[in-house]
mmCIF file of the N, C-alpha and C atoms, coordinates in Angstrom:
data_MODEL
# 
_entry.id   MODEL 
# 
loop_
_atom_site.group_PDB 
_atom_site.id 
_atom_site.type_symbol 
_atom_site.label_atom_id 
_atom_site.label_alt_id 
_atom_site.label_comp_id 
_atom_site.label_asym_id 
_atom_site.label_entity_id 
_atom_site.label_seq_id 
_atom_site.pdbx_PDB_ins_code 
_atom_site.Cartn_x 
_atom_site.Cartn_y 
_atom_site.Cartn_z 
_atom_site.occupancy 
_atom_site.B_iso_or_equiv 
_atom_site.pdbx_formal_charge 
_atom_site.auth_seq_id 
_atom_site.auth_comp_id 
_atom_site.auth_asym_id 
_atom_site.auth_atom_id 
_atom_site.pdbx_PDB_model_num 
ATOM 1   N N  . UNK A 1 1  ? 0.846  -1.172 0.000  1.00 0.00 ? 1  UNK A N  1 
ATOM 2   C CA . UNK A 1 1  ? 0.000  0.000  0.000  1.00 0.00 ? 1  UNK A CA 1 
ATOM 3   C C  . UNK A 1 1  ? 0.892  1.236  0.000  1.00 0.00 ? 1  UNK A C  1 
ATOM 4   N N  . UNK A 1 2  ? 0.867  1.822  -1.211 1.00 0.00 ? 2  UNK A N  1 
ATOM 5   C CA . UNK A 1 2  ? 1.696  3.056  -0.842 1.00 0.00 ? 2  UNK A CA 1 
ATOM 6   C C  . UNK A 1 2  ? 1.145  4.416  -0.440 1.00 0.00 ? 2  UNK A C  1 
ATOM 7   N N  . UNK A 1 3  ? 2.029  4.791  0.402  1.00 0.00 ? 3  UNK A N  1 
ATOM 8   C CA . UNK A 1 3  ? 0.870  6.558  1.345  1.00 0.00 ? 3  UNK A CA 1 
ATOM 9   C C  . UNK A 1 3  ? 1.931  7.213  0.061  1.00 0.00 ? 3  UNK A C  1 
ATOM 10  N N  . UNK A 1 4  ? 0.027  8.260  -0.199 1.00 0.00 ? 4  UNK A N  1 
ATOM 11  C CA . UNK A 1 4  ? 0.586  9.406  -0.874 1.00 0.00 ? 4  UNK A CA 1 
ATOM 12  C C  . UNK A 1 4  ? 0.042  10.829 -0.601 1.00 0.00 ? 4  UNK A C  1 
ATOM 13  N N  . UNK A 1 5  ? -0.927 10.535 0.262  1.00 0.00 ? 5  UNK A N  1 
ATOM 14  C CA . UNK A 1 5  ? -1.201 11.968 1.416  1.00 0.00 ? 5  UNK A CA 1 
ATOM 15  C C  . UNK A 1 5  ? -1.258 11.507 2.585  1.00 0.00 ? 5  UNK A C  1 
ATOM 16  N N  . UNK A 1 6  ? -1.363 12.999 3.294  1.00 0.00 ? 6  UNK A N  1 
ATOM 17  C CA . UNK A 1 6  ? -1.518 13.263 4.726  1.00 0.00 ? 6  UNK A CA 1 
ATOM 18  C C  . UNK A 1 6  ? -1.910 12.722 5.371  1.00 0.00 ? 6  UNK A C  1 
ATOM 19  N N  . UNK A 1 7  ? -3.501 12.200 4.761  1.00 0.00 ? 7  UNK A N  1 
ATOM 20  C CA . UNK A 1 7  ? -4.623 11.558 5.389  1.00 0.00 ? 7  UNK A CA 1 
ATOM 21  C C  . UNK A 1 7  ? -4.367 10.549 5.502  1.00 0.00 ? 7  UNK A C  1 
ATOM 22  N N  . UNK A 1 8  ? -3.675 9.688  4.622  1.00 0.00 ? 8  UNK A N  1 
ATOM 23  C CA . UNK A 1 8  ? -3.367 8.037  4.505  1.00 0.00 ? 8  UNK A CA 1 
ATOM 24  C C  . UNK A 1 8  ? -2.135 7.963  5.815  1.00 0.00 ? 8  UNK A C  1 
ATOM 25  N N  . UNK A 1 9  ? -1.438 8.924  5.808  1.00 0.00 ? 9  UNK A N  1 
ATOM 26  C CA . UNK A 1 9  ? -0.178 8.446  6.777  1.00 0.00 ? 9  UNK A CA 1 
ATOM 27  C C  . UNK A 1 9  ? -0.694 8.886  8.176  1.00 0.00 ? 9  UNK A C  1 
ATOM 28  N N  . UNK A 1 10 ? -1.746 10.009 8.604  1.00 0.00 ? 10 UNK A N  1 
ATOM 29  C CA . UNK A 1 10 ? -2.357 10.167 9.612  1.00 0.00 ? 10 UNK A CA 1 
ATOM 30  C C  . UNK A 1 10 ? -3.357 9.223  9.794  1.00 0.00 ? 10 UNK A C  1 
ATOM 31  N N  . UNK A 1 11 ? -4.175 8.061  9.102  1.00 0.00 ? 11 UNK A N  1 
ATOM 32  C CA . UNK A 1 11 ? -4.853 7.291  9.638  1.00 0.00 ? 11 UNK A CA 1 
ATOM 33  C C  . UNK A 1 11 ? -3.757 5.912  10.039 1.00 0.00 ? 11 UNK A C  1 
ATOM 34  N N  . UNK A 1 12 ? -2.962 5.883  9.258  1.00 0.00 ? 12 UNK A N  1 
ATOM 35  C CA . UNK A 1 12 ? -2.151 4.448  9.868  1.00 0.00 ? 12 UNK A CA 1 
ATOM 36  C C  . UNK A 1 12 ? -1.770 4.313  11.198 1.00 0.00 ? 12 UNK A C  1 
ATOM 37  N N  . UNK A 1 13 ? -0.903 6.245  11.480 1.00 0.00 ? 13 UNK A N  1 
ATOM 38  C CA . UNK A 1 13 ? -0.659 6.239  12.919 1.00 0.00 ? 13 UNK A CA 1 
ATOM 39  C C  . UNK A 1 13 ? -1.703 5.734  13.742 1.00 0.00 ? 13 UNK A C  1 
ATOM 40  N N  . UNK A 1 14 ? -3.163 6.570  13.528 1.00 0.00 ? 14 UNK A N  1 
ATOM 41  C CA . UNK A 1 14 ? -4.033 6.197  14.527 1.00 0.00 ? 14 UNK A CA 1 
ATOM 42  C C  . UNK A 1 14 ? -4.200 5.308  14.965 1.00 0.00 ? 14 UNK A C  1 
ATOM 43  N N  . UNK A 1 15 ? -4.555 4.376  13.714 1.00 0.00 ? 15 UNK A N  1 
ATOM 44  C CA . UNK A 1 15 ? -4.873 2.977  13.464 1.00 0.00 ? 15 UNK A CA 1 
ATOM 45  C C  . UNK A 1 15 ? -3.617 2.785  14.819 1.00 0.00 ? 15 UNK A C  1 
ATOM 46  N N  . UNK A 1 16 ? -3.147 2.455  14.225 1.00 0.00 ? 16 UNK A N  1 
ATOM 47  C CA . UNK A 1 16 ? -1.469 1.554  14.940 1.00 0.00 ? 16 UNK A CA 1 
ATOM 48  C C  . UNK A 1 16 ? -1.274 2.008  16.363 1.00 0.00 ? 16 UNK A C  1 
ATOM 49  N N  . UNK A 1 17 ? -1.854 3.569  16.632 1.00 0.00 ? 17 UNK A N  1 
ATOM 50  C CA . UNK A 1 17 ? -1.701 3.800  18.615 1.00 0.00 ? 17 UNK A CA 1 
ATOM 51  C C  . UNK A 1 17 ? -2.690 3.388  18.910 1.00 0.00 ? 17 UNK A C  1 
ATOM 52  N N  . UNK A 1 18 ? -3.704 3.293  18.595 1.00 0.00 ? 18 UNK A N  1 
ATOM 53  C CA . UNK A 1 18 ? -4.972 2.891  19.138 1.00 0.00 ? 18 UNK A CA 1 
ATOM 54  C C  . UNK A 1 18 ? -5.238 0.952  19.299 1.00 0.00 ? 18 UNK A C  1 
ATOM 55  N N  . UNK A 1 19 ? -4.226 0.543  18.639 1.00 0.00 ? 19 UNK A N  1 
ATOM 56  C CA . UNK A 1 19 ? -4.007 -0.996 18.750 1.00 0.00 ? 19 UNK A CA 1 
ATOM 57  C C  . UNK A 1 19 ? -2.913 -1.062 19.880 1.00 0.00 ? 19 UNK A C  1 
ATOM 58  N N  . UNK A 1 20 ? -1.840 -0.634 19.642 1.00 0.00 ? 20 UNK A N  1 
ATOM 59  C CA . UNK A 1 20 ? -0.517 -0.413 20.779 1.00 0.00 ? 20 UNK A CA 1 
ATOM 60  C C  . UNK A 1 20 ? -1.219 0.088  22.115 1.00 0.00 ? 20 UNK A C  1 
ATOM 61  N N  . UNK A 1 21 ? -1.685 1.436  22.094 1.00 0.00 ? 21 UNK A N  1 
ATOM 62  C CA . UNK A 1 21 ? -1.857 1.905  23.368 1.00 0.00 ? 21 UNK A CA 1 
ATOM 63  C C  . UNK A 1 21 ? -3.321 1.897  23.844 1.00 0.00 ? 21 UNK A C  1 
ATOM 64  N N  . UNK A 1 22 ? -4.059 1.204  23.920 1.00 0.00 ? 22 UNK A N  1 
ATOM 65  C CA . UNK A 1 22 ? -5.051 1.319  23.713 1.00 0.00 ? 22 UNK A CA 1 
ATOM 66  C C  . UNK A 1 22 ? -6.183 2.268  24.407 1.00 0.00 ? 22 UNK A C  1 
ATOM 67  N N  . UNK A 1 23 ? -6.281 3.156  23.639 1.00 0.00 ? 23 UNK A N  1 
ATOM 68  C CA . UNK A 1 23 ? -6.508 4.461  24.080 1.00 0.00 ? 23 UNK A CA 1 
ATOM 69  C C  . UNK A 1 23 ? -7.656 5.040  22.398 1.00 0.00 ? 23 UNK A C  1 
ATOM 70  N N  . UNK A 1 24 ? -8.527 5.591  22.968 1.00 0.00 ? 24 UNK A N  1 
ATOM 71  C CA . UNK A 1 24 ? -9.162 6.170  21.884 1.00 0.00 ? 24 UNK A CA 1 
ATOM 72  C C  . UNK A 1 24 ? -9.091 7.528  21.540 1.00 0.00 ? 24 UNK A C  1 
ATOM 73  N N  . UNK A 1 25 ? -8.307 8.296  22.672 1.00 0.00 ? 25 UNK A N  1 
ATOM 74  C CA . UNK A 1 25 ? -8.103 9.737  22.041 1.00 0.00 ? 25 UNK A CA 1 
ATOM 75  C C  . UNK A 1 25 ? -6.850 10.204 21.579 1.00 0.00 ? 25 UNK A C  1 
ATOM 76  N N  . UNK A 1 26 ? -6.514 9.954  20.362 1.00 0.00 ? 26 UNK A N  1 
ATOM 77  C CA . UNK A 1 26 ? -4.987 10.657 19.828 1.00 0.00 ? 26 UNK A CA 1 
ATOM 78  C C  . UNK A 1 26 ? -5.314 11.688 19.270 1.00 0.00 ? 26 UNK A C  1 
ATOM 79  N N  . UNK A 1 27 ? -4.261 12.878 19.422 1.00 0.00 ? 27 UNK A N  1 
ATOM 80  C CA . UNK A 1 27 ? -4.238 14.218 18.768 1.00 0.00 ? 27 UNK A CA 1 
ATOM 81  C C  . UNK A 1 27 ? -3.148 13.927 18.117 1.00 0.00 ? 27 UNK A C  1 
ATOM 82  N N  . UNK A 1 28 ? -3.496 14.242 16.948 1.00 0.00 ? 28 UNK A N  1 
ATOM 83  C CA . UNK A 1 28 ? -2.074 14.398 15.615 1.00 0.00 ? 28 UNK A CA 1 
ATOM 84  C C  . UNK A 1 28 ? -1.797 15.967 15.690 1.00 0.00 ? 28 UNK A C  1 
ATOM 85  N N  . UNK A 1 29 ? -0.797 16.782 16.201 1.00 0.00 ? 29 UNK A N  1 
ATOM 86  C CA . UNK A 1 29 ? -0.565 17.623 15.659 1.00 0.00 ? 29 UNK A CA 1 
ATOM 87  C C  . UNK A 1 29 ? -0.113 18.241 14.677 1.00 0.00 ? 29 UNK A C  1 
ATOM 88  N N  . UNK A 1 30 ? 0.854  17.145 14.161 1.00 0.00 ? 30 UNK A N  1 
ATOM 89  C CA . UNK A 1 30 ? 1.797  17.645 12.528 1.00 0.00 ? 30 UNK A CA 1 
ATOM 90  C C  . UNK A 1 30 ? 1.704  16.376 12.004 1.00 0.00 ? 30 UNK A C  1 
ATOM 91  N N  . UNK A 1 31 ? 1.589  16.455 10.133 1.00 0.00 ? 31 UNK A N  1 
ATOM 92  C CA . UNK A 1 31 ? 2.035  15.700 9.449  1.00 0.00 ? 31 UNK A CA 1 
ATOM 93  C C  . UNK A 1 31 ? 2.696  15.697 8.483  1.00 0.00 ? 31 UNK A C  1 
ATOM 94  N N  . UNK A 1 32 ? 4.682  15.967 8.484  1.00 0.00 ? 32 UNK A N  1 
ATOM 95  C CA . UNK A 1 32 ? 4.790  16.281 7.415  1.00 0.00 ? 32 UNK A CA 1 
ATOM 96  C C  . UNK A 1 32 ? 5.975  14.741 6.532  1.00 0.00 ? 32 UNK A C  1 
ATOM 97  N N  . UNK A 1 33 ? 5.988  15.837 5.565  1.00 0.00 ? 33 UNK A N  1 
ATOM 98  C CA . UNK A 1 33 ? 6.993  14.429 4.486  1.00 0.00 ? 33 UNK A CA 1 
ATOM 99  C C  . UNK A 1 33 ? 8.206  14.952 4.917  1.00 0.00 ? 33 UNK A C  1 
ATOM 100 N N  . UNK A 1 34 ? 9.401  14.086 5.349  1.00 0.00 ? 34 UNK A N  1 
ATOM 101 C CA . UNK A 1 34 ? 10.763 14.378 5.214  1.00 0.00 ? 34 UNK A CA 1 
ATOM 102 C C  . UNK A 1 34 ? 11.825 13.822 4.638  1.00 0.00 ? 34 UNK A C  1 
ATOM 103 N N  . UNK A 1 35 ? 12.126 13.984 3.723  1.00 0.00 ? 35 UNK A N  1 
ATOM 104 C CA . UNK A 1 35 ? 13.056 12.769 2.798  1.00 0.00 ? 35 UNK A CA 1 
ATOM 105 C C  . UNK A 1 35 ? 12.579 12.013 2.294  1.00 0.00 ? 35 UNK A C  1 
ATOM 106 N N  . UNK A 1 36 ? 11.405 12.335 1.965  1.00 0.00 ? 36 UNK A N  1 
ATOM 107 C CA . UNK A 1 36 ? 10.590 10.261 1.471  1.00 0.00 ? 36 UNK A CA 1 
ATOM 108 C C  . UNK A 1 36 ? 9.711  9.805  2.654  1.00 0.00 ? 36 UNK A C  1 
ATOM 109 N N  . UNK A 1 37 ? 9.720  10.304 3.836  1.00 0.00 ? 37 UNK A N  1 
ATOM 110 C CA . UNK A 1 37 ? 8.955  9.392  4.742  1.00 0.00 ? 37 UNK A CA 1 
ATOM 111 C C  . UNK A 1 37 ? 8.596  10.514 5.396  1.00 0.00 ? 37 UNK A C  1 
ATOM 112 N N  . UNK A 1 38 ? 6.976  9.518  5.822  1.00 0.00 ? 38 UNK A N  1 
ATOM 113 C CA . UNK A 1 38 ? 5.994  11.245 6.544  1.00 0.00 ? 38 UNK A CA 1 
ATOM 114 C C  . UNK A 1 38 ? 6.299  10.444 7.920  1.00 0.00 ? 38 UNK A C  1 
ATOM 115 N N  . UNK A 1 39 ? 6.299  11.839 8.885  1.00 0.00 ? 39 UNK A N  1 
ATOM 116 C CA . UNK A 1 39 ? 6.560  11.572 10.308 1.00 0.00 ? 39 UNK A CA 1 
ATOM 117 C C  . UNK A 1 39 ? 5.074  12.618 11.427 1.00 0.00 ? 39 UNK A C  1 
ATOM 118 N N  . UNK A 1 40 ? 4.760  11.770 11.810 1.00 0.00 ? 40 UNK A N  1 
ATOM 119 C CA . UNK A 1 40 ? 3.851  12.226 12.223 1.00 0.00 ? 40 UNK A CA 1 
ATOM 120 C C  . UNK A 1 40 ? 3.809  12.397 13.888 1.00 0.00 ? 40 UNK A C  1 
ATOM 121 N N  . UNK A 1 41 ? 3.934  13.738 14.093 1.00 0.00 ? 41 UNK A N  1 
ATOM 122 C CA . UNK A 1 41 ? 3.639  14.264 15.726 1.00 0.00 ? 41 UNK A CA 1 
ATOM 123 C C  . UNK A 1 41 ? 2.473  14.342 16.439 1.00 0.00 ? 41 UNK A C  1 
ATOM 124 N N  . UNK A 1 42 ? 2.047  13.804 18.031 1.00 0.00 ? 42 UNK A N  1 
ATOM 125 C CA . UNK A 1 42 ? 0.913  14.125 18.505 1.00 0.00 ? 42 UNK A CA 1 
ATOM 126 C C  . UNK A 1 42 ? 1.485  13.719 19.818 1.00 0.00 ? 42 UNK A C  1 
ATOM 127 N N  . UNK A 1 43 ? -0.143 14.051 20.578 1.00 0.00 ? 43 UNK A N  1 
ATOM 128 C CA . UNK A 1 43 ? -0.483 13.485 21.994 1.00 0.00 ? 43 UNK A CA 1 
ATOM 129 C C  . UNK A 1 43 ? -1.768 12.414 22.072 1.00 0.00 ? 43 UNK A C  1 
ATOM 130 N N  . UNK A 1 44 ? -0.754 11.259 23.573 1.00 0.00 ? 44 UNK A N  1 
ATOM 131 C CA . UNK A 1 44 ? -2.851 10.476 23.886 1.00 0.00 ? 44 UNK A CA 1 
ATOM 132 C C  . UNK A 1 44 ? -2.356 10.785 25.193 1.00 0.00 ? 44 UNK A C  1 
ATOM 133 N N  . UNK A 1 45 ? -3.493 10.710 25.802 1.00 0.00 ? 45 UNK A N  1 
ATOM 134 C CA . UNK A 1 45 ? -3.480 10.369 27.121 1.00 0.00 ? 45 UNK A CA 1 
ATOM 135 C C  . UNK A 1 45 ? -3.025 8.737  27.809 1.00 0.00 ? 45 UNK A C  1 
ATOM 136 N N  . UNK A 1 46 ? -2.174 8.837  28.841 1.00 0.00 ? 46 UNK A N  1 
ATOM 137 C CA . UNK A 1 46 ? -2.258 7.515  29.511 1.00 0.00 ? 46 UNK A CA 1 
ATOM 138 C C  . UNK A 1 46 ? -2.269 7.742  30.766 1.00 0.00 ? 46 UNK A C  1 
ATOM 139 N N  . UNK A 1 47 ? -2.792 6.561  31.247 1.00 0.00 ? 47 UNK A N  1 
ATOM 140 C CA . UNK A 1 47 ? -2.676 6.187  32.544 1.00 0.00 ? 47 UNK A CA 1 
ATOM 141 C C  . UNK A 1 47 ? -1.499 5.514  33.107 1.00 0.00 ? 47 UNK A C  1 
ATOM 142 N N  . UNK A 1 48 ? -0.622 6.159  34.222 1.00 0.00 ? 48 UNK A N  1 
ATOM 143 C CA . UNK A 1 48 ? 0.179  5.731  35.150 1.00 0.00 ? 48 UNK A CA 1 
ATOM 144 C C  . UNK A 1 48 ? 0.219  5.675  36.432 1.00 0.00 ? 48 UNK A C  1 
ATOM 145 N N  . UNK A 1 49 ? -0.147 4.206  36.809 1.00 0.00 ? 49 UNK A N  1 
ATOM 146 C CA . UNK A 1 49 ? -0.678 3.680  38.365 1.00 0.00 ? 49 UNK A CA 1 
ATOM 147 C C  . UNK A 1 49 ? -1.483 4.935  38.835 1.00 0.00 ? 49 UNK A C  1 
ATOM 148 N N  . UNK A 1 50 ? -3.000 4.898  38.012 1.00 0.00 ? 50 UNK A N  1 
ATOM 149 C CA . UNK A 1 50 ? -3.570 5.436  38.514 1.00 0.00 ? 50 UNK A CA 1 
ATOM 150 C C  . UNK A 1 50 ? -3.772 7.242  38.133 1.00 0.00 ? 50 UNK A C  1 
ATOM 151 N N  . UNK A 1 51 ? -2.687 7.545  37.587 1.00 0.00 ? 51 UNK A N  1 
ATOM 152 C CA . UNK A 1 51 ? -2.693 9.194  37.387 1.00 0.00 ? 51 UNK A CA 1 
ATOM 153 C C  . UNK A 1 51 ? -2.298 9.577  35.955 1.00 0.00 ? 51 UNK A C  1 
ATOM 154 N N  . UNK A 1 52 ? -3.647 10.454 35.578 1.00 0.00 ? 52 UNK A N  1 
ATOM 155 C CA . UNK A 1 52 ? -3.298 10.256 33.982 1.00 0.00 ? 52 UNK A CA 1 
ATOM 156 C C  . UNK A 1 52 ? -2.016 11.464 33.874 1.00 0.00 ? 52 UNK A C  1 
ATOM 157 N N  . UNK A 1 53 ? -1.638 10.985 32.541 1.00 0.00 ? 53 UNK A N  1 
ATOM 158 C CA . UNK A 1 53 ? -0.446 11.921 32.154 1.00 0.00 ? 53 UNK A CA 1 
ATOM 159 C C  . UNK A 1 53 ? -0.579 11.935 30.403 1.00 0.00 ? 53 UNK A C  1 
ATOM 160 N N  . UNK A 1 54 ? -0.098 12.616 30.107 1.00 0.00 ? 54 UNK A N  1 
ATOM 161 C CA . UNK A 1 54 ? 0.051  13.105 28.349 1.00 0.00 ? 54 UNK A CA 1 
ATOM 162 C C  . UNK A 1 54 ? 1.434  12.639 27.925 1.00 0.00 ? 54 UNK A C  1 
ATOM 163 N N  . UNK A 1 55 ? 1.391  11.919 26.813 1.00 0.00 ? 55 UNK A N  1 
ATOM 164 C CA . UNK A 1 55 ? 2.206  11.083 26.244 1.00 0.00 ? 55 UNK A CA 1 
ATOM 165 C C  . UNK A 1 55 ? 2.510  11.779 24.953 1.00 0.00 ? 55 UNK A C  1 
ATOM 166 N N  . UNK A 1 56 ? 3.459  12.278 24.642 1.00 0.00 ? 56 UNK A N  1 
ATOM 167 C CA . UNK A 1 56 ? 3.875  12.819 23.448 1.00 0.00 ? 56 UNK A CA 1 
ATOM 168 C C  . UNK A 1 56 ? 4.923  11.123 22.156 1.00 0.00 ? 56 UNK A C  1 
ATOM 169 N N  . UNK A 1 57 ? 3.799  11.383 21.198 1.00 0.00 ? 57 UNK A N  1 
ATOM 170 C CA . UNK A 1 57 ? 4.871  10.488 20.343 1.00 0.00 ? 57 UNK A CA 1 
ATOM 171 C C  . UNK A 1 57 ? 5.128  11.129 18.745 1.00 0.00 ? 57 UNK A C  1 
ATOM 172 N N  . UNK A 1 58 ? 6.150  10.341 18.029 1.00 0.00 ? 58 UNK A N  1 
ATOM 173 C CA . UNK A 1 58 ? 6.342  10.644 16.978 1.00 0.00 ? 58 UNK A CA 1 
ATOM 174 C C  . UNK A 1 58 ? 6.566  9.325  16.150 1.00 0.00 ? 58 UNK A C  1 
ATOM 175 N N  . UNK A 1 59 ? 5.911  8.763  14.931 1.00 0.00 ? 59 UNK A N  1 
ATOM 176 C CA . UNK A 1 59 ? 5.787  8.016  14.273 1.00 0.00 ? 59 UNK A CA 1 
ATOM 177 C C  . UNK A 1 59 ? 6.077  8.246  13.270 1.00 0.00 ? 59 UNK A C  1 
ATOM 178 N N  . UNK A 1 60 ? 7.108  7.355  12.693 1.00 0.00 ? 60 UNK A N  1 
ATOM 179 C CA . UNK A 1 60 ? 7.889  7.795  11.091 1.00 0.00 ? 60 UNK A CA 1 
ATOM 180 C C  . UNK A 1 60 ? 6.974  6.209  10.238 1.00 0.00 ? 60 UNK A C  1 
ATOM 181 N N  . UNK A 1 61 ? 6.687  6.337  8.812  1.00 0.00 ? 61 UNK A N  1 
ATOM 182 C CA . UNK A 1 61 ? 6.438  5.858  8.062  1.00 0.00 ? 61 UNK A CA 1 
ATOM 183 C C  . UNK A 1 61 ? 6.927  6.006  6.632  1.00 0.00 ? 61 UNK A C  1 
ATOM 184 N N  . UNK A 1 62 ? 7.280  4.668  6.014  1.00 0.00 ? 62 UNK A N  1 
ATOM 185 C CA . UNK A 1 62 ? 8.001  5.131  4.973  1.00 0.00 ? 62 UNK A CA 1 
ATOM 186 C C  . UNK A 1 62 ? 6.772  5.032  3.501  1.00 0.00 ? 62 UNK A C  1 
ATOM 187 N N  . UNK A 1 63 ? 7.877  5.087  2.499  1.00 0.00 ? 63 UNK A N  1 
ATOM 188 C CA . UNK A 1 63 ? 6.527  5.119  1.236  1.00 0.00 ? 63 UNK A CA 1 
ATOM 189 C C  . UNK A 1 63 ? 5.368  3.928  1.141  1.00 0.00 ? 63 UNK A C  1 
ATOM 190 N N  . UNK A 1 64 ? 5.706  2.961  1.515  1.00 0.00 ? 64 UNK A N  1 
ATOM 191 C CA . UNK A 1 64 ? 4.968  1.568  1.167  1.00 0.00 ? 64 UNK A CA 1 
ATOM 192 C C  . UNK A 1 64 ? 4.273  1.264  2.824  1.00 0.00 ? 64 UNK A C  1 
ATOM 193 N N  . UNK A 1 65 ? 3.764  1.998  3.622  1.00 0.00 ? 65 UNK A N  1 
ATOM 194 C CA . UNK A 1 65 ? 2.757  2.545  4.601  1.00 0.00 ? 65 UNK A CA 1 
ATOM 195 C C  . UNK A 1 65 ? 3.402  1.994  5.826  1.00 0.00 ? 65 UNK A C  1 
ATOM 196 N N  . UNK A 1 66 ? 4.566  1.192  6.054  1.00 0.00 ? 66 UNK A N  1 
ATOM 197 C CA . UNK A 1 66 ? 5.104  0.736  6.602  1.00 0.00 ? 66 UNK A CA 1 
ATOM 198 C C  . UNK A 1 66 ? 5.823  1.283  8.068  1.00 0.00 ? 66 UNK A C  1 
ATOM 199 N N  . UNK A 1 67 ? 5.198  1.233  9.560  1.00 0.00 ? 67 UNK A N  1 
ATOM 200 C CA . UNK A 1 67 ? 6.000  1.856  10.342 1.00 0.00 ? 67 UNK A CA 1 
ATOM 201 C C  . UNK A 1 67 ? 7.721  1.617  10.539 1.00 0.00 ? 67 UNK A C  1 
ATOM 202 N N  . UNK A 1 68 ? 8.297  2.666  10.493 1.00 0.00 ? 68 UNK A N  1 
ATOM 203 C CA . UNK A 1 68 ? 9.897  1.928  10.571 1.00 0.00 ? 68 UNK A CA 1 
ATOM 204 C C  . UNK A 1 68 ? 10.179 2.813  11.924 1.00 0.00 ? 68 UNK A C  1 
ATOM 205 N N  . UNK A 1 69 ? 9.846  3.213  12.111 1.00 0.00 ? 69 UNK A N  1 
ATOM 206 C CA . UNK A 1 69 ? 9.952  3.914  14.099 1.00 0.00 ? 69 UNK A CA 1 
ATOM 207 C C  . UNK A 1 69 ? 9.308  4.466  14.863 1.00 0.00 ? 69 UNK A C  1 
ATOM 208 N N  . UNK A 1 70 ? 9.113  4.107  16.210 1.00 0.00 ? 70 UNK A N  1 
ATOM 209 C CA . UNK A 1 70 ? 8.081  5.232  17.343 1.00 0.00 ? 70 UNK A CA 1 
ATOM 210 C C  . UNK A 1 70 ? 8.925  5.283  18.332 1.00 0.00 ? 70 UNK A C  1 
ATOM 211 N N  . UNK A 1 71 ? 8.170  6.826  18.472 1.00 0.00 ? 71 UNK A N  1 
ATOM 212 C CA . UNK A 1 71 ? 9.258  7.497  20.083 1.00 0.00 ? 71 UNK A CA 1 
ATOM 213 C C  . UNK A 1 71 ? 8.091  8.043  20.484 1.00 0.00 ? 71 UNK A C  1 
ATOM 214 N N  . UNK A 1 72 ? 8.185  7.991  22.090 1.00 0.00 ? 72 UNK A N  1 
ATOM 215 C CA . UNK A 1 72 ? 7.319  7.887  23.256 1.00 0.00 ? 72 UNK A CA 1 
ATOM 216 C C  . UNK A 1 72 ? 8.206  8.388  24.013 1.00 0.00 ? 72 UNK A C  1 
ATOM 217 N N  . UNK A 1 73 ? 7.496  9.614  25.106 1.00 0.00 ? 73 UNK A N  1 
ATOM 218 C CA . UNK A 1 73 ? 7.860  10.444 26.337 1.00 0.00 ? 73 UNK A CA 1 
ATOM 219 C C  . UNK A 1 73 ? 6.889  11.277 26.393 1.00 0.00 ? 73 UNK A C  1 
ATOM 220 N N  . UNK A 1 74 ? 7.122  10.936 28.110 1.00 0.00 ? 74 UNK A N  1 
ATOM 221 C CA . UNK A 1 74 ? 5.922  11.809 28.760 1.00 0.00 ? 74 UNK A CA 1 
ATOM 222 C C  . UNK A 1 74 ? 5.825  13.118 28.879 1.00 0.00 ? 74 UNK A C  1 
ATOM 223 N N  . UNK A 1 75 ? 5.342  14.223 28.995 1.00 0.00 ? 75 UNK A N  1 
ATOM 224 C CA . UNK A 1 75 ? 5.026  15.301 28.590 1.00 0.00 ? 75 UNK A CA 1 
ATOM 225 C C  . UNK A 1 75 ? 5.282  16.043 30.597 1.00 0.00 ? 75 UNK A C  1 
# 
């Protein structure tokens, strides 16, 4: 499947945190192309023992829709 907009590489992320973290509210803030591969910035909420906190990640995808990295830290 190859991503060739915004929309296609912002639904995979979702798709893919919402299976990983399982959480139904992600905010995408940015989606852009860099070199060939769109990287996409946001926040979800999680829970830690009890006390929520905001989780900042960034998800790179290359042309053929494929995740090739995620970074996670708490906010």
């Amino acid at each position: 499947m190859k991503v060739s907009s915004k929309e296609k590489a912002q639904q995979i992320t979702v798709d893919f945190l919402r299976k990983k973290k399982n959480v139904d509210e992600i905010n995408v803030a940015s989606v852009e192309k860099k070199d060939g591969v769109w990287v996409i910035n946001g926040t979800s909420p999680i829970d830690v023992q009890g006390h929520p906190w905001t989780e900042k990640f960034e998800v790179r995808i290359d042309r053929k829709g494929k995740i090739t990295s995620t970074r996670f830290s708490l906010l």
